[in-house]
mmCIF file of the C-alpha atoms, coordinates in Angstrom:
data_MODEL
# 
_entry.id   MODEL 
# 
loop_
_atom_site.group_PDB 
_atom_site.id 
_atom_site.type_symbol 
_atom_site.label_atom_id 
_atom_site.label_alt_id 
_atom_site.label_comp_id 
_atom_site.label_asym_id 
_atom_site.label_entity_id 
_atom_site.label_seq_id 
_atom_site.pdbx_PDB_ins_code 
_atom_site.Cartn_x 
_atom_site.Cartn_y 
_atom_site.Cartn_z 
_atom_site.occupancy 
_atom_site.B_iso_or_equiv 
_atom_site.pdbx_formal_charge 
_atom_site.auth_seq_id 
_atom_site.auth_comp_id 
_atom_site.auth_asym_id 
_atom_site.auth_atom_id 
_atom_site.pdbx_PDB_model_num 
ATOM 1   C CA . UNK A 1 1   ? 53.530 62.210 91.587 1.00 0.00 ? 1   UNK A CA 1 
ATOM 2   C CA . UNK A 1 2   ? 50.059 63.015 92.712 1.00 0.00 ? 2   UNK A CA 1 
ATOM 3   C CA . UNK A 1 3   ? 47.408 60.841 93.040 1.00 0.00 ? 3   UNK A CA 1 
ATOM 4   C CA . UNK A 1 4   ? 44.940 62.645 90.861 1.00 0.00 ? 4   UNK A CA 1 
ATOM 5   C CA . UNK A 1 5   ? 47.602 62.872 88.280 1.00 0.00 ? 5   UNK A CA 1 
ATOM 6   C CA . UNK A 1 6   ? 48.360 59.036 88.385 1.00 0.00 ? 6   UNK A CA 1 
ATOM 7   C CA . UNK A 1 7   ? 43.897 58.817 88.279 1.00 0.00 ? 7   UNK A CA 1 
ATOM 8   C CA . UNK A 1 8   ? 44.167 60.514 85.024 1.00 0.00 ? 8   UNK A CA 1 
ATOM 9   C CA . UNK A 1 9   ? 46.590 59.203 83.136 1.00 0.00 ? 9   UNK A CA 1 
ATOM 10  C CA . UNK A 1 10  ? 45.466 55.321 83.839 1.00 0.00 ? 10  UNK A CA 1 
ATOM 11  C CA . UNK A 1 11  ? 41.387 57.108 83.152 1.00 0.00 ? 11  UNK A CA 1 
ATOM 12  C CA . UNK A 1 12  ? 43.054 58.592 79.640 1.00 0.00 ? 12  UNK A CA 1 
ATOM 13  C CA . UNK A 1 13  ? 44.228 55.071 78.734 1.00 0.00 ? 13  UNK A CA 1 
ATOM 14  C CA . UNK A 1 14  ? 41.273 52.952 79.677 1.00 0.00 ? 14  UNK A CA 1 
ATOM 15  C CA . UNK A 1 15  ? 39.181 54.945 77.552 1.00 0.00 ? 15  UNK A CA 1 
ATOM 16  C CA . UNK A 1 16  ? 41.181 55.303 74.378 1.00 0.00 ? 16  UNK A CA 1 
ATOM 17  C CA . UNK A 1 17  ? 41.565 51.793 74.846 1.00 0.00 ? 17  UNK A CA 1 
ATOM 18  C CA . UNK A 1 18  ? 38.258 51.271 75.283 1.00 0.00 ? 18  UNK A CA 1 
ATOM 19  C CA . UNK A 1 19  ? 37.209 53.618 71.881 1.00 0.00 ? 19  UNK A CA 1 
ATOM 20  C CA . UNK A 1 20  ? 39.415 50.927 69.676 1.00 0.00 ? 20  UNK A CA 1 
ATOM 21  C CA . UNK A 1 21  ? 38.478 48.374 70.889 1.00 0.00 ? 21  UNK A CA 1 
ATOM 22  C CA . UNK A 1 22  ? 34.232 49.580 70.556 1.00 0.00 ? 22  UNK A CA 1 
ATOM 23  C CA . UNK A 1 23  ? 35.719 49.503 67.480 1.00 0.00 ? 23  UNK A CA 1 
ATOM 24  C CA . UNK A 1 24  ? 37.076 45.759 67.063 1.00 0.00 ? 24  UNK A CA 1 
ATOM 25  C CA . UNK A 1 25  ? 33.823 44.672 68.697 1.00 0.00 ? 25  UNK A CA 1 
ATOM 26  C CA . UNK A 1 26  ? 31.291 46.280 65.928 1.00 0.00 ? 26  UNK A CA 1 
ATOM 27  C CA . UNK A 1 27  ? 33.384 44.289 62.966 1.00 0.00 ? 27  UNK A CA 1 
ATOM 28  C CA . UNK A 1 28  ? 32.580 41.230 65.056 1.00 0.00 ? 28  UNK A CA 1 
ATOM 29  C CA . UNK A 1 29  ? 36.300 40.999 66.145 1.00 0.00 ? 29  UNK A CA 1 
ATOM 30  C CA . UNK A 1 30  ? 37.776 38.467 69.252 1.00 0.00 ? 30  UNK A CA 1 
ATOM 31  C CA . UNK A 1 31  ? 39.771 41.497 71.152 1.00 0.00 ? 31  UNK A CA 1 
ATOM 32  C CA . UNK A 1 32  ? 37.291 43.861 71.728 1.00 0.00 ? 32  UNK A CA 1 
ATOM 33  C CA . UNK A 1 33  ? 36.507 46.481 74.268 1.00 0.00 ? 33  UNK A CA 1 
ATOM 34  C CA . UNK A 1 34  ? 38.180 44.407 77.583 1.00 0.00 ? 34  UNK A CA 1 
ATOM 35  C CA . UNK A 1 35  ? 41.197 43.695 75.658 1.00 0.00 ? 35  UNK A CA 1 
ATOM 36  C CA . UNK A 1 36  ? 42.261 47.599 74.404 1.00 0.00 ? 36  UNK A CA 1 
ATOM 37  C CA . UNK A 1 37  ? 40.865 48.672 77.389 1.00 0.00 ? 37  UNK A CA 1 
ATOM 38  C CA . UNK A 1 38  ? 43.328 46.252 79.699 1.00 0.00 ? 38  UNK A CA 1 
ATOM 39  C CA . UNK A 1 39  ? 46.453 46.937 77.001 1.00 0.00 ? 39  UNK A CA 1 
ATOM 40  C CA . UNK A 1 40  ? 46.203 50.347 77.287 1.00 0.00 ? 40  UNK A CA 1 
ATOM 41  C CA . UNK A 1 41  ? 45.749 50.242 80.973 1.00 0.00 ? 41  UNK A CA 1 
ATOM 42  C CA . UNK A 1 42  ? 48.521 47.913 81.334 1.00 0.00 ? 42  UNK A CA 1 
ATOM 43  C CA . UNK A 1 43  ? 51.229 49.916 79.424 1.00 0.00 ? 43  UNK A CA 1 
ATOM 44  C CA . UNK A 1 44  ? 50.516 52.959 80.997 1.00 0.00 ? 44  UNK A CA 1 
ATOM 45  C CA . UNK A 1 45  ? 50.600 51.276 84.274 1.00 0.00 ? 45  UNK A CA 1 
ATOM 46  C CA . UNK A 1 46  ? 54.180 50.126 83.444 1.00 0.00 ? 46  UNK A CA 1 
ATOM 47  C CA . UNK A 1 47  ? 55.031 53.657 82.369 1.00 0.00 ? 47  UNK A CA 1 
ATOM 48  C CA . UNK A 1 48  ? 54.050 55.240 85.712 1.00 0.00 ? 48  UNK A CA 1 
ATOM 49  C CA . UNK A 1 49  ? 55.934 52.729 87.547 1.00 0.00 ? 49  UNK A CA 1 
ATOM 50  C CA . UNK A 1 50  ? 59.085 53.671 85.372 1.00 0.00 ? 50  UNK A CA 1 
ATOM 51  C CA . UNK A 1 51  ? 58.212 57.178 86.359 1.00 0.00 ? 51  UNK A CA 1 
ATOM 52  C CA . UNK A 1 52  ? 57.806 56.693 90.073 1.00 0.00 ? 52  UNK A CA 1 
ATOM 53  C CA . UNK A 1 53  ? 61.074 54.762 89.865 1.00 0.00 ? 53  UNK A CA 1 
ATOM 54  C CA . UNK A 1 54  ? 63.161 57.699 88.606 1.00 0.00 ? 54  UNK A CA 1 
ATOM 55  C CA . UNK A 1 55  ? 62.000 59.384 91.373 1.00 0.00 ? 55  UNK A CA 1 
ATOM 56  C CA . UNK A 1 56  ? 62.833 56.675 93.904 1.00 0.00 ? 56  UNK A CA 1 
ATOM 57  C CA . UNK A 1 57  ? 65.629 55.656 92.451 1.00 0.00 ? 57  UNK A CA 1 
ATOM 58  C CA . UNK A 1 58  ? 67.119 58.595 90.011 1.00 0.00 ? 58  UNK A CA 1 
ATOM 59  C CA . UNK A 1 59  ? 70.050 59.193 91.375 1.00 0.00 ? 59  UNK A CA 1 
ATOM 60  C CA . UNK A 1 60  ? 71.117 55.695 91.678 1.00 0.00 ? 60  UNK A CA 1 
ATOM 61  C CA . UNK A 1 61  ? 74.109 55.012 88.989 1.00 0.00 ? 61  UNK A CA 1 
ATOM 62  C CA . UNK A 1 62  ? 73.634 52.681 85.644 1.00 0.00 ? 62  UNK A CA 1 
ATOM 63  C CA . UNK A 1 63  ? 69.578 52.653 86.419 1.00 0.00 ? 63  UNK A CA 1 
ATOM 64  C CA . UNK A 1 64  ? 68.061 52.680 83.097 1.00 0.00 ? 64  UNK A CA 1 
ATOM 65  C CA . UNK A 1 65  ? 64.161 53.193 83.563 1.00 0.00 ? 65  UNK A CA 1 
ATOM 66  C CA . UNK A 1 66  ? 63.332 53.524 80.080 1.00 0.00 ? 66  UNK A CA 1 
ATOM 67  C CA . UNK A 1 67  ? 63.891 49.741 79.857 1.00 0.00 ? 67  UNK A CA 1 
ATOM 68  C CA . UNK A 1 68  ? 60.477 48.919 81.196 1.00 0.00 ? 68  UNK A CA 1 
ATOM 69  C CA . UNK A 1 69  ? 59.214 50.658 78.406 1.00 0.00 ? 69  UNK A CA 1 
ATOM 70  C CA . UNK A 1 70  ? 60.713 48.788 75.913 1.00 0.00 ? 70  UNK A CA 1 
ATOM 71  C CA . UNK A 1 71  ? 59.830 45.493 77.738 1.00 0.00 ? 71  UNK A CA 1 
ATOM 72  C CA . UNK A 1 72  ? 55.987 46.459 77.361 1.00 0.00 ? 72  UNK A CA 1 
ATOM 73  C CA . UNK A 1 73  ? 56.529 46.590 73.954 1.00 0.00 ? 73  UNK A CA 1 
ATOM 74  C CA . UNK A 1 74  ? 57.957 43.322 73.826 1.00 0.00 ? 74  UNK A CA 1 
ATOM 75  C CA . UNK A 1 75  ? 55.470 41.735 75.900 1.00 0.00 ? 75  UNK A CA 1 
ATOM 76  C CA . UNK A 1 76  ? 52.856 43.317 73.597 1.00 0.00 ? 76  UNK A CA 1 
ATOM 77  C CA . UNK A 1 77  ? 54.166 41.275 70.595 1.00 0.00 ? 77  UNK A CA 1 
ATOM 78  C CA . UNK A 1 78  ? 53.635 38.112 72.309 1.00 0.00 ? 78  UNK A CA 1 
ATOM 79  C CA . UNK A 1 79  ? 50.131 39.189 73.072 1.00 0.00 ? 79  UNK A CA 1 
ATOM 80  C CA . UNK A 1 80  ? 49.839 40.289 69.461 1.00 0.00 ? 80  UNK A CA 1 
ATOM 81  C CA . UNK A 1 81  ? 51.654 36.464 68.266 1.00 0.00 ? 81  UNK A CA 1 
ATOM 82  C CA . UNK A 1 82  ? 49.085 35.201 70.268 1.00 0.00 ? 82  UNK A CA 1 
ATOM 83  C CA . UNK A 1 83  ? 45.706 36.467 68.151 1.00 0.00 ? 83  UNK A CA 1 
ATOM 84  C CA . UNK A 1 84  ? 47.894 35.596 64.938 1.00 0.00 ? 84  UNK A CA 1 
ATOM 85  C CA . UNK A 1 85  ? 45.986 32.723 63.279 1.00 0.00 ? 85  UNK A CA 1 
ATOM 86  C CA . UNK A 1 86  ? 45.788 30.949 60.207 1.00 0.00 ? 86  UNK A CA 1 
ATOM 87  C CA . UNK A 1 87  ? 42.687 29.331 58.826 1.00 0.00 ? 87  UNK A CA 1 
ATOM 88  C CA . UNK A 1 88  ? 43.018 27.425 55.712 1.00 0.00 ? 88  UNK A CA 1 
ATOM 89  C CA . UNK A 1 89  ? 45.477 29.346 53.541 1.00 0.00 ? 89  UNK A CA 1 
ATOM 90  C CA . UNK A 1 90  ? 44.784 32.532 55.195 1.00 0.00 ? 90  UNK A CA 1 
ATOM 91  C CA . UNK A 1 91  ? 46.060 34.418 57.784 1.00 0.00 ? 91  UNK A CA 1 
ATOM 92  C CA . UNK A 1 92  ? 43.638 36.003 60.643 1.00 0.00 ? 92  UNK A CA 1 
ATOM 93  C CA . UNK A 1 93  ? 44.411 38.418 63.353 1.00 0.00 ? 93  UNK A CA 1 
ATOM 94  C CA . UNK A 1 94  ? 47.275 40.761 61.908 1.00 0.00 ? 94  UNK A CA 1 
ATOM 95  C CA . UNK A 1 95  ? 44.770 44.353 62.364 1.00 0.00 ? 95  UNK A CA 1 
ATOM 96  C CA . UNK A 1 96  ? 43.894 42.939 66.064 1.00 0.00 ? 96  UNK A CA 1 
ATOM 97  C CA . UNK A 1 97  ? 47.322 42.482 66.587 1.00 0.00 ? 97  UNK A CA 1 
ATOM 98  C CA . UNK A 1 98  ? 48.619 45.269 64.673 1.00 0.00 ? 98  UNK A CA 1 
ATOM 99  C CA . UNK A 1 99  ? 45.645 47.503 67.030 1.00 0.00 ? 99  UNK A CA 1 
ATOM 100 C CA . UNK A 1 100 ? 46.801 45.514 70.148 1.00 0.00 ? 100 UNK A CA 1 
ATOM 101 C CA . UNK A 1 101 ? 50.438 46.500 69.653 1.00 0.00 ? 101 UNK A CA 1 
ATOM 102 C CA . UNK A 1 102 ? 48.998 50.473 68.732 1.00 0.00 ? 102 UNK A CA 1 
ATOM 103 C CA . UNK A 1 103 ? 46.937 50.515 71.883 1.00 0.00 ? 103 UNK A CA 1 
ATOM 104 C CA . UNK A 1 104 ? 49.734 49.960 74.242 1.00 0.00 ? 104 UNK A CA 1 
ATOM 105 C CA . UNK A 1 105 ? 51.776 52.680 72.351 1.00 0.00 ? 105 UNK A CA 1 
ATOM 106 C CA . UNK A 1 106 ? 48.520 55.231 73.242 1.00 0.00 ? 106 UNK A CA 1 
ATOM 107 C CA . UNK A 1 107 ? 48.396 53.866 76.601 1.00 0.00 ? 107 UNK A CA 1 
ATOM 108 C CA . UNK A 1 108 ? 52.515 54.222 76.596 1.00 0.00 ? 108 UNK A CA 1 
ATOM 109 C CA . UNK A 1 109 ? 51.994 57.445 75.947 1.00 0.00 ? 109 UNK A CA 1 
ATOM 110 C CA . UNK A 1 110 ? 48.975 58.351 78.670 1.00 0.00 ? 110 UNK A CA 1 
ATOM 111 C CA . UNK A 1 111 ? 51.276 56.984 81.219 1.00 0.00 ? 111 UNK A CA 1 
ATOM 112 C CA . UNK A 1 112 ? 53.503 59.080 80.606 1.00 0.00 ? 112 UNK A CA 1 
ATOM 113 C CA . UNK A 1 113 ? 51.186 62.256 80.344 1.00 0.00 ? 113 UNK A CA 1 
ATOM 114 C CA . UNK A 1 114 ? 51.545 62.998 76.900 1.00 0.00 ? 114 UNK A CA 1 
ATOM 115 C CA . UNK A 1 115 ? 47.697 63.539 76.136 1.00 0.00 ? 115 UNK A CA 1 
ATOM 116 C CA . UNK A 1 116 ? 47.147 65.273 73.003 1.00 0.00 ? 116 UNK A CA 1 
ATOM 117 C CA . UNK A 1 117 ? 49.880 62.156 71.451 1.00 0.00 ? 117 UNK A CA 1 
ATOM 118 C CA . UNK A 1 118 ? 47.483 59.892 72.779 1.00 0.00 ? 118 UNK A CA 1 
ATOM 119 C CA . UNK A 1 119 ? 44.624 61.378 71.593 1.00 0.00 ? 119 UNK A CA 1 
ATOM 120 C CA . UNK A 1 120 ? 45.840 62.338 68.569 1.00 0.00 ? 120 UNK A CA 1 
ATOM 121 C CA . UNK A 1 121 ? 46.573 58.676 67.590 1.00 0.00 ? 121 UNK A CA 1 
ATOM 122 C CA . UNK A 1 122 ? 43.530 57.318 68.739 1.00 0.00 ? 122 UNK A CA 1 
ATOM 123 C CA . UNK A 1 123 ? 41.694 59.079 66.339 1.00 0.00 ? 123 UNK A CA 1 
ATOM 124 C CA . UNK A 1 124 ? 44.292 58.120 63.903 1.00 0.00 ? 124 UNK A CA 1 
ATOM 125 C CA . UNK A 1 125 ? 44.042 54.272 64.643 1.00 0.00 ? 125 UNK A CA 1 
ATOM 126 C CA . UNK A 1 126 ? 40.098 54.903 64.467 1.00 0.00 ? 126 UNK A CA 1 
ATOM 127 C CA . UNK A 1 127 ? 40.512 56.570 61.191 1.00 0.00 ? 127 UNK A CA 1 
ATOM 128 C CA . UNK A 1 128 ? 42.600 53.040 59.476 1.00 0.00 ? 128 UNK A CA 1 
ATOM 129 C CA . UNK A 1 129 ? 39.895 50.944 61.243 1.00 0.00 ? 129 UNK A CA 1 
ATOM 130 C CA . UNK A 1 130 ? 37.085 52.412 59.781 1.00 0.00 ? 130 UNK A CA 1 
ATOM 131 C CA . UNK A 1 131 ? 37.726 54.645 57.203 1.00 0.00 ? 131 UNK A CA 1 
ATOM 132 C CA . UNK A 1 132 ? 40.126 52.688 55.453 1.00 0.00 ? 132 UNK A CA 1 
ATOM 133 C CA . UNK A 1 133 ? 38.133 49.680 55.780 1.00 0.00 ? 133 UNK A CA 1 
ATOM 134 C CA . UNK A 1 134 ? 35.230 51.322 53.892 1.00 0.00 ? 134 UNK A CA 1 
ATOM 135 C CA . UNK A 1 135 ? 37.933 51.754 51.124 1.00 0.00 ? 135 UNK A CA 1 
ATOM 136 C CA . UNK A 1 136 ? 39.206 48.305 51.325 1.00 0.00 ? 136 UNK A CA 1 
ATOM 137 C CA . UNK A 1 137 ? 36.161 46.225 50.974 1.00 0.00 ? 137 UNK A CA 1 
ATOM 138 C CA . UNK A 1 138 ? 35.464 46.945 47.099 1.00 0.00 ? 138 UNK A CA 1 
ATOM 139 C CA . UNK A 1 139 ? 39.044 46.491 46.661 1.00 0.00 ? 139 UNK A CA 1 
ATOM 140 C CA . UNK A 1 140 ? 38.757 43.096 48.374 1.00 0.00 ? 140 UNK A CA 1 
ATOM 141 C CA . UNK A 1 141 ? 35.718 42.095 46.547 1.00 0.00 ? 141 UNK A CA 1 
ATOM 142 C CA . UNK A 1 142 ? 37.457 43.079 42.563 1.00 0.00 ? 142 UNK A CA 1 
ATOM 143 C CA . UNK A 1 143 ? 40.265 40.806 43.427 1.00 0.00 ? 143 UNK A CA 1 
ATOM 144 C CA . UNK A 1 144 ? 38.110 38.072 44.980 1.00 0.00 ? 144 UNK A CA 1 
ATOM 145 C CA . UNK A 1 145 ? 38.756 37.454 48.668 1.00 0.00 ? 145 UNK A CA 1 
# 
């Protein structure tokens, strides 16, 4: 694996990251820019290092690399647990966390060089976070929260 390719992959993820979480900080959210940016980064990190493993370590029986994988996305929840609040009788937190949890899957995804997915998604994510959320206030506001 090539530096420049390694350059772009972890460039892909910090700024898809960095788009949802531009995002989060406009609606006056607590895991803004910093925080996509860095979960992004971080999962595609992980996914390169599975990558470079195979090729250290391929031919080496009973390796499983796609484990790592799955650990990010355990190590995400926590993260995600973590900006889970409740406030009264209301709960706080589940779109950060829900976006948190969707961030590492784009930078998942940049790691492992699949661009237009991560793209793709992005926009997607973008789309529920502010699209949908011009839908949802006047819904919000007829049933009174």
């Amino acid at each position: 694996m090539q530096n420049s390719d390694i350059i772009l992959k972890l460039a892909v993820a910090i700024i898809l990251g960095t788009l949802i979480g531009g995002e989060r900080l406009f609606v006056h959210k607590e895991a803004g820019m910093k925080t996509h940016a860095l979960v992004s980064l971080g999962s595609a990190v992980f996914i390169i290092i599975s990558e470079m493993i195979v090729f250290k370590y391929g031919k080496v029986g009973g390796f499983d690399p796609t484990r790592i994988a799955s650990q990010v996305i355990v190590g995400i929840g926590f993260l995600g647990a973590g900006s889970i609040i409740f406030q009264g009788n209301r709960l706080l937190g589940l779109t950060t966390a829900g976006g948190l949890w969707v961030t590492a899957g784009i930078g998942m995804a940049a790691g492992f060089g699949f661009y237009s997915l991560a793209v793709i998604t992005t926009v997607l994510v973008l789309f529920v976070l502010v699209v949908v959320n011009i839908f949802e206030k006047p819904i919000r506001r007829i049933s009174g929260e």
